[in-house]
N, CA, C and O atoms as CSV, one atom per row, in Angstrom:
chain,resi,resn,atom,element,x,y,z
A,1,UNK,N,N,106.017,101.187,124.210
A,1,UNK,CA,C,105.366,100.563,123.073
A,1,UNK,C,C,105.794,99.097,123.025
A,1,UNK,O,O,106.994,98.934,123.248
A,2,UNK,N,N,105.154,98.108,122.807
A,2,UNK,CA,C,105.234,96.911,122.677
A,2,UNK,C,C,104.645,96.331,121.193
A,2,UNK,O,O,103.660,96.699,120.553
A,3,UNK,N,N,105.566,95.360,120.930
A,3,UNK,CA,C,105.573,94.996,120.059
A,3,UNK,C,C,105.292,92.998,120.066
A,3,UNK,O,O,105.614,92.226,120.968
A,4,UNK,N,N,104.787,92.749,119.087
A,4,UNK,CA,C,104.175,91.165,119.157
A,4,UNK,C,C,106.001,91.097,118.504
A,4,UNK,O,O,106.577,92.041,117.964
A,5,UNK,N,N,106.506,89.906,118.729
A,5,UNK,CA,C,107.744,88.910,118.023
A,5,UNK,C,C,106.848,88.342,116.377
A,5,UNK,O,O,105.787,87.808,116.056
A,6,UNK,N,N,107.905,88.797,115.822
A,6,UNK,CA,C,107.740,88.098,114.704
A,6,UNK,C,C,108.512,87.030,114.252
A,6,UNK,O,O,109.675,86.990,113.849
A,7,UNK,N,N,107.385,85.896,114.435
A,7,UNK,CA,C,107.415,84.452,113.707
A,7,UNK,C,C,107.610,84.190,112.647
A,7,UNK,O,O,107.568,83.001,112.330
A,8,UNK,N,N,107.851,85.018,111.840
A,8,UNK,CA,C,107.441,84.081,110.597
A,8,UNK,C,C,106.434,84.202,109.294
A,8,UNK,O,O,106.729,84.205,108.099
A,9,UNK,N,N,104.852,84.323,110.077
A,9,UNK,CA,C,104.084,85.041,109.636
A,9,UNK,C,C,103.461,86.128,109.548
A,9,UNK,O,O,104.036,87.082,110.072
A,10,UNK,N,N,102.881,86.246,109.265
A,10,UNK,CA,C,102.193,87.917,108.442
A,10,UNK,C,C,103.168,88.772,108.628
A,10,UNK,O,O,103.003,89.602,109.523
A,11,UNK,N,N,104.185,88.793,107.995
A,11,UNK,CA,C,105.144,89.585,107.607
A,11,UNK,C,C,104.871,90.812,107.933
A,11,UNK,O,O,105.313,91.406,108.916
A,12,UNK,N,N,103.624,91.518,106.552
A,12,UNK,CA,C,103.282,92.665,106.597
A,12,UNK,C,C,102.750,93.890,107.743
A,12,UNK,O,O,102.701,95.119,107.799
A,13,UNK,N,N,102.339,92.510,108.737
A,13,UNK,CA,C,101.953,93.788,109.943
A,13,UNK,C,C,102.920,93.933,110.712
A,13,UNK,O,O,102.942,94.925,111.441
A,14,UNK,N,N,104.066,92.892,110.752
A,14,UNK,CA,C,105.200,92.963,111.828
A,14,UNK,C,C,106.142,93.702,110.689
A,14,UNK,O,O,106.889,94.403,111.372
A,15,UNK,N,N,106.427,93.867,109.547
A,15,UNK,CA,C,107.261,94.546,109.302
A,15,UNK,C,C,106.631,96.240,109.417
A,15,UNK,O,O,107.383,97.181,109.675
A,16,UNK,N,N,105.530,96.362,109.241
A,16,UNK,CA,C,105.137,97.930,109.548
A,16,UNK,C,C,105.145,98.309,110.515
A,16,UNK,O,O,105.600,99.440,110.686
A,17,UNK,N,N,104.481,97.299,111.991
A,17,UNK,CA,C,104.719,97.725,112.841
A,17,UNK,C,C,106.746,97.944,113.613
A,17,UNK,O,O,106.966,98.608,114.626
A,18,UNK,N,N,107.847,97.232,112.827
A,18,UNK,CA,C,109.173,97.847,113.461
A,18,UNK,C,C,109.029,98.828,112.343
A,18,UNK,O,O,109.219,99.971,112.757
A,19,UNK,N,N,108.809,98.782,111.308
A,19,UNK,CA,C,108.961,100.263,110.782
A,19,UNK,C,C,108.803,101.309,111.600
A,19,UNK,O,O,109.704,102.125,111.796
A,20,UNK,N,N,107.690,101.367,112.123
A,20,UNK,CA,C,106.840,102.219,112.910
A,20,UNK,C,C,107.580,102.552,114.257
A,20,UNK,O,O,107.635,103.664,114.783
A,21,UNK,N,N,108.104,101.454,114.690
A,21,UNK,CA,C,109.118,101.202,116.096
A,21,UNK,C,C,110.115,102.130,115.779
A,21,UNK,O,O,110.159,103.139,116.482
A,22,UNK,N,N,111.116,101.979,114.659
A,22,UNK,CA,C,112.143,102.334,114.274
A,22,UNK,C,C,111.877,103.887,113.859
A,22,UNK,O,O,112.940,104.504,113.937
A,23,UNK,N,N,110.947,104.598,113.501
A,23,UNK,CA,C,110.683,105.626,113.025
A,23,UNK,C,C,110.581,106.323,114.414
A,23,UNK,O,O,111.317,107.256,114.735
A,24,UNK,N,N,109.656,105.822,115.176
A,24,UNK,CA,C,109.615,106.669,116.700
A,24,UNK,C,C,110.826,106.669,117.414
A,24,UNK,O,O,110.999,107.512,118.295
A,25,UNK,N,N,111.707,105.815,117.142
A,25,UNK,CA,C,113.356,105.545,117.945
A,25,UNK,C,C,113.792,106.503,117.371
A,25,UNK,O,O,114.262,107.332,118.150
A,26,UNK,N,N,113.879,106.910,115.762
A,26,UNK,CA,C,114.644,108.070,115.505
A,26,UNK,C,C,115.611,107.420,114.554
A,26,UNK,O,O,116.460,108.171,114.074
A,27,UNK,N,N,115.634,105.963,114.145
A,27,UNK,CA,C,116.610,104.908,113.492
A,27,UNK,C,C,116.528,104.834,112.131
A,27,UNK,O,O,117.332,104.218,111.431
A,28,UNK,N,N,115.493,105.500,111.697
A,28,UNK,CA,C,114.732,104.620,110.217
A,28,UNK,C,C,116.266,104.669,108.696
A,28,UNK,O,O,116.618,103.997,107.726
A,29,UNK,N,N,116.681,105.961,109.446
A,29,UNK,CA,C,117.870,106.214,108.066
A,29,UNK,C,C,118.987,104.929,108.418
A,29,UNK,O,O,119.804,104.678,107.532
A,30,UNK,N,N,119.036,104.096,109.723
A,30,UNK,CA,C,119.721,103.507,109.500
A,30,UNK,C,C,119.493,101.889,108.639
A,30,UNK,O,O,120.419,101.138,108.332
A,31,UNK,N,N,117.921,101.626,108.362
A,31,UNK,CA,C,117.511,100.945,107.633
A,31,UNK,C,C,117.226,100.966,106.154
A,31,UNK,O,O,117.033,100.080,105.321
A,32,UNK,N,N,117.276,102.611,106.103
A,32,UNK,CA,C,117.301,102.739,104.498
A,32,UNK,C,C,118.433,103.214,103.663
A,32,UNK,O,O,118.574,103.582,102.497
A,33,UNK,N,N,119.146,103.072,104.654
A,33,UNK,CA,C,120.656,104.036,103.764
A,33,UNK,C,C,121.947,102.912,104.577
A,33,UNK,O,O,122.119,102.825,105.793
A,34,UNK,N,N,122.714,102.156,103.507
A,34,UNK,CA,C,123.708,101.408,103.790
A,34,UNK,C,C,124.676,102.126,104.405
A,34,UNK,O,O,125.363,101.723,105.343
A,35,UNK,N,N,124.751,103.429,103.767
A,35,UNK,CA,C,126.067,104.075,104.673
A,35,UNK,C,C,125.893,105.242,104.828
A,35,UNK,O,O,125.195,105.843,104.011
A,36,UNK,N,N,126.563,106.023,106.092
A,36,UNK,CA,C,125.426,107.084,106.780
A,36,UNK,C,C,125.819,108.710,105.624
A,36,UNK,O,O,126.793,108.733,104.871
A,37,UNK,N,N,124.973,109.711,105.740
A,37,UNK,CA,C,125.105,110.599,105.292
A,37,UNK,C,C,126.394,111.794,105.687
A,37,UNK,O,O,126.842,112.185,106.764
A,38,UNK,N,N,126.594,112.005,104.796
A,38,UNK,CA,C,128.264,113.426,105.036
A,38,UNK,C,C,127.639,113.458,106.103
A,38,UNK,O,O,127.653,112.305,106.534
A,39,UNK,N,N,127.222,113.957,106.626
A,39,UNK,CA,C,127.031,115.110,107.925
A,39,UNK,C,C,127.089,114.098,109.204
A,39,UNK,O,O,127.733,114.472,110.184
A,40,UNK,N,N,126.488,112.926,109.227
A,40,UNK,CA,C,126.824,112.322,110.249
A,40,UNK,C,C,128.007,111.666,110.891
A,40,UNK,O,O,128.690,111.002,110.112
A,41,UNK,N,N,128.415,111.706,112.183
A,41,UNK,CA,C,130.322,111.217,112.251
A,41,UNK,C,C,130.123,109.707,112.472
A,41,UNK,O,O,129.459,108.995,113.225
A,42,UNK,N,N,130.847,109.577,111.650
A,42,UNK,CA,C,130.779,107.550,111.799
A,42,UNK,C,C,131.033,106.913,113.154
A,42,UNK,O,O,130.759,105.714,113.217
A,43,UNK,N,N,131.532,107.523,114.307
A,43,UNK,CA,C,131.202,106.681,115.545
A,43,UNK,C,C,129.658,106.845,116.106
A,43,UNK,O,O,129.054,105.993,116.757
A,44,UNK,N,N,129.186,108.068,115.725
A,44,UNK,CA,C,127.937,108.423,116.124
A,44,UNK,C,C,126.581,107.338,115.028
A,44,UNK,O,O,125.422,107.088,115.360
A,45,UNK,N,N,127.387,106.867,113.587
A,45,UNK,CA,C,126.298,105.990,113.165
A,45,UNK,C,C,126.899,104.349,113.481
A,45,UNK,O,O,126.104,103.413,113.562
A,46,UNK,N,N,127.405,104.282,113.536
A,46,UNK,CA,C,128.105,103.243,114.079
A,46,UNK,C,C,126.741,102.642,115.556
A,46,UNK,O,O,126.093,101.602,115.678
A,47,UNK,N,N,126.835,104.042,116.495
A,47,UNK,CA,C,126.091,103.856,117.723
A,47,UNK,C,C,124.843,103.702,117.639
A,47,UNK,O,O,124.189,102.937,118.349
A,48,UNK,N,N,124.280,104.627,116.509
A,48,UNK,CA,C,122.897,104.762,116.086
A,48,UNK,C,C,122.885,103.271,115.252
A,48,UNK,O,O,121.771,102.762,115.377
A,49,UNK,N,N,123.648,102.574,114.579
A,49,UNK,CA,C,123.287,100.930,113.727
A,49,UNK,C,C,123.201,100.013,115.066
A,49,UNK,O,O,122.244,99.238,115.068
A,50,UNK,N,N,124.039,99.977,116.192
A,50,UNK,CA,C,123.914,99.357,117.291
A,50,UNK,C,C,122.695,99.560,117.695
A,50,UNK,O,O,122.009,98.539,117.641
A,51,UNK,N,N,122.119,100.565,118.113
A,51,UNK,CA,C,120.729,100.848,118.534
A,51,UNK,C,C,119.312,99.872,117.625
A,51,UNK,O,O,118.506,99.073,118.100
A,52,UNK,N,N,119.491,100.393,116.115
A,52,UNK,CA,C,118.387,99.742,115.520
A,52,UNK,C,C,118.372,98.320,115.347
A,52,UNK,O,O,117.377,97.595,115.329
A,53,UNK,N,N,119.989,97.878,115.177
A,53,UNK,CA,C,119.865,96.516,115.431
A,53,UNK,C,C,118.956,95.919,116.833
A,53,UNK,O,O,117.942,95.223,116.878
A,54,UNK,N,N,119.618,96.390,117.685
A,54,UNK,CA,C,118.887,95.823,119.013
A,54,UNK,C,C,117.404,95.710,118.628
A,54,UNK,O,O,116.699,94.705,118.725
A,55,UNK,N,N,117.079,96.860,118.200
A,55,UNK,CA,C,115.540,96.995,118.125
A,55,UNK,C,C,114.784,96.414,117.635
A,55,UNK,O,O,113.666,96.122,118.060
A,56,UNK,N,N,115.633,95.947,115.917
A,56,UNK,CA,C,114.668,94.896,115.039
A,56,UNK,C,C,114.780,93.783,116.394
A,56,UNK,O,O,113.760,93.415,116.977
A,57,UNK,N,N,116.136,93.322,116.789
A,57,UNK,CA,C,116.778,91.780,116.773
A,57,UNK,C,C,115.193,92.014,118.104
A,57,UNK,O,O,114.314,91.437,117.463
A,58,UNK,N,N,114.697,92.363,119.057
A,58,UNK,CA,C,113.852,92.289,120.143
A,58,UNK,C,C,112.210,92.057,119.683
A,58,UNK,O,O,111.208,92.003,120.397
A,59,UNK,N,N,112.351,91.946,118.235
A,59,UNK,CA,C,111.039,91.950,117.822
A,59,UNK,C,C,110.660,90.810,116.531
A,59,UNK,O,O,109.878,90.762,115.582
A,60,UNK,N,N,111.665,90.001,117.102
A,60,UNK,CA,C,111.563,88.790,116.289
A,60,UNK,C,C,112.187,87.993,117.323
A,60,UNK,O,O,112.908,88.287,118.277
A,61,UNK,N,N,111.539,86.492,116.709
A,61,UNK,CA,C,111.619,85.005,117.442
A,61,UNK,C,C,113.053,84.659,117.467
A,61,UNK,O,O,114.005,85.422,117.304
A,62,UNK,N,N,113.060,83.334,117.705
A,62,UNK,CA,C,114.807,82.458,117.866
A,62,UNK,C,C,114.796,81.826,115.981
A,62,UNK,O,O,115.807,81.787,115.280
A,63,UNK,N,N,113.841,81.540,115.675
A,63,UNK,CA,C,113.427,81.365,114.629
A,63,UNK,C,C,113.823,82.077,113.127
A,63,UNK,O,O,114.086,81.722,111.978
A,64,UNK,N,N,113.699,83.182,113.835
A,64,UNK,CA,C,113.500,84.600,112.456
A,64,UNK,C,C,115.571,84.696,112.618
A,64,UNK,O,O,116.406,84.747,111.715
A,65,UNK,N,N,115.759,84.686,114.111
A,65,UNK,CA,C,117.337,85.080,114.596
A,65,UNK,C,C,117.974,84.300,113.812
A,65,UNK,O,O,118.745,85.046,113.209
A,66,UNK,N,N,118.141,83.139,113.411
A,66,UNK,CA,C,119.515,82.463,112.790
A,66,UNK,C,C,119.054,82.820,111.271
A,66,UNK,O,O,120.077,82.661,110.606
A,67,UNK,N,N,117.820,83.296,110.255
A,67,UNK,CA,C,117.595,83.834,109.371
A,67,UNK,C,C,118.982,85.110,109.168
A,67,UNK,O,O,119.770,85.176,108.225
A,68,UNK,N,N,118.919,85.939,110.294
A,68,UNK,CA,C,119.757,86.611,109.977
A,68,UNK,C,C,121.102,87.091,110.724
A,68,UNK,O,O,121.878,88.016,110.485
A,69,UNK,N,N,121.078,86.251,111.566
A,69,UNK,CA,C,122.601,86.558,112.328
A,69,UNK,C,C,124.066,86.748,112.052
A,69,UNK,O,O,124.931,87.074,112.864
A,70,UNK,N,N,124.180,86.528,110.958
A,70,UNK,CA,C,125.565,86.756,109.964
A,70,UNK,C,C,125.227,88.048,109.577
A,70,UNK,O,O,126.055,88.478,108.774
A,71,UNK,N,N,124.236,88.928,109.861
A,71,UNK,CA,C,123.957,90.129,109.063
A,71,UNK,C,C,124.788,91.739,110.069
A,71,UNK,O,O,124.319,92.288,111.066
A,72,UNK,N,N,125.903,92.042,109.425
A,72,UNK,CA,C,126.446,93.220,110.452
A,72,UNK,C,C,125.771,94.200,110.724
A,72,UNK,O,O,125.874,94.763,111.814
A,73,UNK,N,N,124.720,94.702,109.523
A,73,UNK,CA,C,124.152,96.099,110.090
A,73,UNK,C,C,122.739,95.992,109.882
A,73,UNK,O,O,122.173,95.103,109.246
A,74,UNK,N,N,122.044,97.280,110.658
A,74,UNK,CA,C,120.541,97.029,110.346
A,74,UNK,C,C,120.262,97.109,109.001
A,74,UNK,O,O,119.406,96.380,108.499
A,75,UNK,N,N,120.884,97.905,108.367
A,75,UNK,CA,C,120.219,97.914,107.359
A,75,UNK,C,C,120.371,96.374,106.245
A,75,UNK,O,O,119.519,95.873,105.511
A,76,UNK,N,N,121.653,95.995,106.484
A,76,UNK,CA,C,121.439,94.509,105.940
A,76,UNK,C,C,120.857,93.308,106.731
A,76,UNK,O,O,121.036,92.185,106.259
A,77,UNK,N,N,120.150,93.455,107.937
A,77,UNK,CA,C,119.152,92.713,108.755
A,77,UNK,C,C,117.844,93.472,108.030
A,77,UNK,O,O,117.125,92.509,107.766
A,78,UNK,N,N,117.275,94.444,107.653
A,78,UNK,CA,C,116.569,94.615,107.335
A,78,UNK,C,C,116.056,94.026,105.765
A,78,UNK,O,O,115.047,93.496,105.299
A,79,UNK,N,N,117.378,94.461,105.286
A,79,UNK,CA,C,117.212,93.828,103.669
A,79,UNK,C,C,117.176,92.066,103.410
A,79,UNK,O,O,116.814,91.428,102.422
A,80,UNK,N,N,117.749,91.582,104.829
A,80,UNK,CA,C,117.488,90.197,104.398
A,80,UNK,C,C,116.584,90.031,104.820
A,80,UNK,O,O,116.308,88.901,104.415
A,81,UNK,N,N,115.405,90.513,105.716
A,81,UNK,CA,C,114.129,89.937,106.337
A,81,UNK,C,C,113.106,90.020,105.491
A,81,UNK,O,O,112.199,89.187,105.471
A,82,UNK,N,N,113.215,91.729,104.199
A,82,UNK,CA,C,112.635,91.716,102.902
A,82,UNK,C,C,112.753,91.052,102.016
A,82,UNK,O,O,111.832,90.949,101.207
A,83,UNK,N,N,113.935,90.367,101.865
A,83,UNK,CA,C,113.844,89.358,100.711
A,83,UNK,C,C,113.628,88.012,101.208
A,83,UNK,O,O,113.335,87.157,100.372
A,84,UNK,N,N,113.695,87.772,102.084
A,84,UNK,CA,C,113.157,86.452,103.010
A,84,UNK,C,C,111.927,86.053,103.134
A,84,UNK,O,O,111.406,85.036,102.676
A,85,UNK,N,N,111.312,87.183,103.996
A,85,UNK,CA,C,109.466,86.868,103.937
A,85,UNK,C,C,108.792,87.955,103.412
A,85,UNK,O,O,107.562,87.984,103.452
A,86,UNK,N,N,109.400,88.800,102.954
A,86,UNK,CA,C,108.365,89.717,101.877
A,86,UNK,C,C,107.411,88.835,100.919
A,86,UNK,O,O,106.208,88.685,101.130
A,87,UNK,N,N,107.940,88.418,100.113
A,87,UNK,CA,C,107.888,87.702,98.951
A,87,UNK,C,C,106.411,86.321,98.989
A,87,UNK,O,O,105.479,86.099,98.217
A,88,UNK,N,N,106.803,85.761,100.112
A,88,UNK,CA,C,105.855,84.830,100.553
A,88,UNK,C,C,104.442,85.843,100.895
A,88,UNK,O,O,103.319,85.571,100.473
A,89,UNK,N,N,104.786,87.111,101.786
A,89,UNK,CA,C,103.432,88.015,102.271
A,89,UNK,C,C,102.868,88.614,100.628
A,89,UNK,O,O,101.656,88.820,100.679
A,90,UNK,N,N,103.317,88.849,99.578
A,90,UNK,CA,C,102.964,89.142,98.436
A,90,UNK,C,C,102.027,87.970,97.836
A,90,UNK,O,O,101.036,88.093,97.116
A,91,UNK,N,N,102.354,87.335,98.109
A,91,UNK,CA,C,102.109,85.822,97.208
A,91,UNK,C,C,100.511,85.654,98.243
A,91,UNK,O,O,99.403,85.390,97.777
A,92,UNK,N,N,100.846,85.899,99.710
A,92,UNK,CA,C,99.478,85.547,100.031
A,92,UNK,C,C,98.756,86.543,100.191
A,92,UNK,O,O,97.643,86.116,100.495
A,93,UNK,N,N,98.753,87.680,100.159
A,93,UNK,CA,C,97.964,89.027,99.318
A,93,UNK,C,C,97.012,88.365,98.136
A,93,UNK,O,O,95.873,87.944,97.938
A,94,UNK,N,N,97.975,88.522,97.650
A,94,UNK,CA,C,97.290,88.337,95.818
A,94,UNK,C,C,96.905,86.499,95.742
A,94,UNK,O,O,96.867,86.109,94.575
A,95,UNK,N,N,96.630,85.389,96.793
A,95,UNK,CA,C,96.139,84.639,97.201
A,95,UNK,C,C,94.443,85.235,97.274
A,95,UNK,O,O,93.528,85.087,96.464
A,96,UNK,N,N,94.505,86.217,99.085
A,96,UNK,CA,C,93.500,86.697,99.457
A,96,UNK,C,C,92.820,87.227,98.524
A,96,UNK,O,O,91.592,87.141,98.542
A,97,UNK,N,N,93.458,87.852,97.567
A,97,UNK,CA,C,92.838,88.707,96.641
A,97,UNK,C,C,91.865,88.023,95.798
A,97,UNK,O,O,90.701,88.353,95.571
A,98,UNK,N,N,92.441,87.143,95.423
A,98,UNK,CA,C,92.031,86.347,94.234
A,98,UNK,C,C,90.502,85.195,95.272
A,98,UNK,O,O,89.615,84.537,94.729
A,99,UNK,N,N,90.670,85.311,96.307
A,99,UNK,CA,C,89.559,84.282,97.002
A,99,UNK,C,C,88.418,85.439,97.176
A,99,UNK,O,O,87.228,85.243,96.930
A,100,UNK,N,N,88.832,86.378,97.526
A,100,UNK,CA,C,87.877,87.276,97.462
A,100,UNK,C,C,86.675,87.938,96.366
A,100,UNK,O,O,85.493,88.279,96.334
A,101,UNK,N,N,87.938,87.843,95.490
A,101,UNK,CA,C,87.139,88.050,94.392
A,101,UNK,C,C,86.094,86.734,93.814
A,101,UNK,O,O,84.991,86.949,93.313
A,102,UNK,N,N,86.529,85.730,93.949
A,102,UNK,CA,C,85.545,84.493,93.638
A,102,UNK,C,C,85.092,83.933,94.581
A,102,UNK,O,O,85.073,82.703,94.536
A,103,UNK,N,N,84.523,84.675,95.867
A,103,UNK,CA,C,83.863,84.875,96.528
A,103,UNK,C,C,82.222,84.924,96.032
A,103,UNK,O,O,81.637,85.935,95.643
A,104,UNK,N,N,81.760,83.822,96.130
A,104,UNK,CA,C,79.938,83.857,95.601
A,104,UNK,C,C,79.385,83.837,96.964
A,104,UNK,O,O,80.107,83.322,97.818
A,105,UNK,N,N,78.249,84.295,97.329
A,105,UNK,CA,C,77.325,83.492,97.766
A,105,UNK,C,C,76.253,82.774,97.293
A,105,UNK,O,O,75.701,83.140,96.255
A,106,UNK,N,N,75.745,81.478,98.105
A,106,UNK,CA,C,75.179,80.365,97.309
A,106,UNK,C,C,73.550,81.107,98.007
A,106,UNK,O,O,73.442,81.605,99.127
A,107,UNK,N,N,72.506,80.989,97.029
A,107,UNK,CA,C,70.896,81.175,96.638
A,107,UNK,C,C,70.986,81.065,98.178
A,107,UNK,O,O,70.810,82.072,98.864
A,108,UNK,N,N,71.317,79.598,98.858
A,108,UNK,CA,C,70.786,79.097,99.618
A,108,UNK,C,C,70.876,79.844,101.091
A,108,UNK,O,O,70.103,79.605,102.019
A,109,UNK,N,N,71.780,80.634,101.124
A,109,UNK,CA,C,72.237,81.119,102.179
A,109,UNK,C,C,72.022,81.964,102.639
A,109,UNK,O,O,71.906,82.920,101.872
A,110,UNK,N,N,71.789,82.295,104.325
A,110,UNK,CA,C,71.336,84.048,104.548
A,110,UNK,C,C,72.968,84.720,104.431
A,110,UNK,O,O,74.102,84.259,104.302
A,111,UNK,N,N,72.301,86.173,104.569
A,111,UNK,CA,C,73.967,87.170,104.578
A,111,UNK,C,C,74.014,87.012,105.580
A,111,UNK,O,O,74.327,88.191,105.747
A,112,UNK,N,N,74.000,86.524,106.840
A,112,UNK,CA,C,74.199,86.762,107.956
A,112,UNK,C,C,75.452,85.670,107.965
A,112,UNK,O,O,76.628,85.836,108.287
A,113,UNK,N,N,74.842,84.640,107.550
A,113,UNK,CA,C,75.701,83.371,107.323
A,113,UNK,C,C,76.628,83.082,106.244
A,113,UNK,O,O,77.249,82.029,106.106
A,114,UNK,N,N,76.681,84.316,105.334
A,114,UNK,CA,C,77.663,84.467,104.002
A,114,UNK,C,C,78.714,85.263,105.126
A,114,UNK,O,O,79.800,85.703,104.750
C-alpha cells in the first residue's frame, strides 16, 4: 500500500488515509491510547509505538517532520499533527461549505458551463 507524503495540505485525506495505514498494520491502539492496556507487556508496546511511529514519520514531508520531532510516542505525534492541521482542514470545510451554498448560477449561463 502506498501512501501520498503529507505536506501540509488537505489534512483530511492524509490523515484518514494513515488512519487507514495504521489500522491495517495492526497499530491504531497505539494512536489512541497514551498508555498501553493491562494485558499488553510494555516491551512488546514499547515495540509496537516504534513500529507506528515509523509508519506515520514515512508518510509525511521534511516539512510536517520538524512539526513534530520532539514528539516520543505515536500517539503524541499523532495528537500534535491533530492539533496542528486539523483545525485549519475544519476552517476550510466550513469555507467550502459556505461557497457552496452561495453558489448561484447566473440567467446567462448554460449548466454545462455552471
Amino acid at each position: 500500500m502506498s501512501l501520498r507524503k503529507f505536506d501540509g495540505t488537505n489534512f483530511s485525506y492524509s490523515k484518514e488515509q494513515m488512519e487507514n495505514y495504521i489500522i491495517v498494520k495492526g497499530q491504531i491502539d497505539l494512536i489512541q491510547n497514551a498508555t498501553p492496556p493491562s494485558i499488553v507487556k510494555p516491551d512488546e508496546w514499547t515495540r509496537m509505538d516504534r513500529v507506528a511511529r515509523a509508519i506515520i514519520r514515512m508518510h509525511w514531508s521534511e516539512l510536517v517532520y520538524y512539526t513534530v520531532q520532539s514528539c516520543a510516542t505515536a500517539h503524541a505525534f499523532w495528537a500534535t499533527l491533530l492539533s496542528r492541521y486539523e483545525k485549519k482542514a475544519t476552517a476550510t470545510k466550513l469555507y467550502l461549505i459556505r461557497r457552496i451554498y452561495n453558489l448561484r448560477m447566473k440567467e446567462s449561463d448554460s449548466v454545462t458551463a455552471h
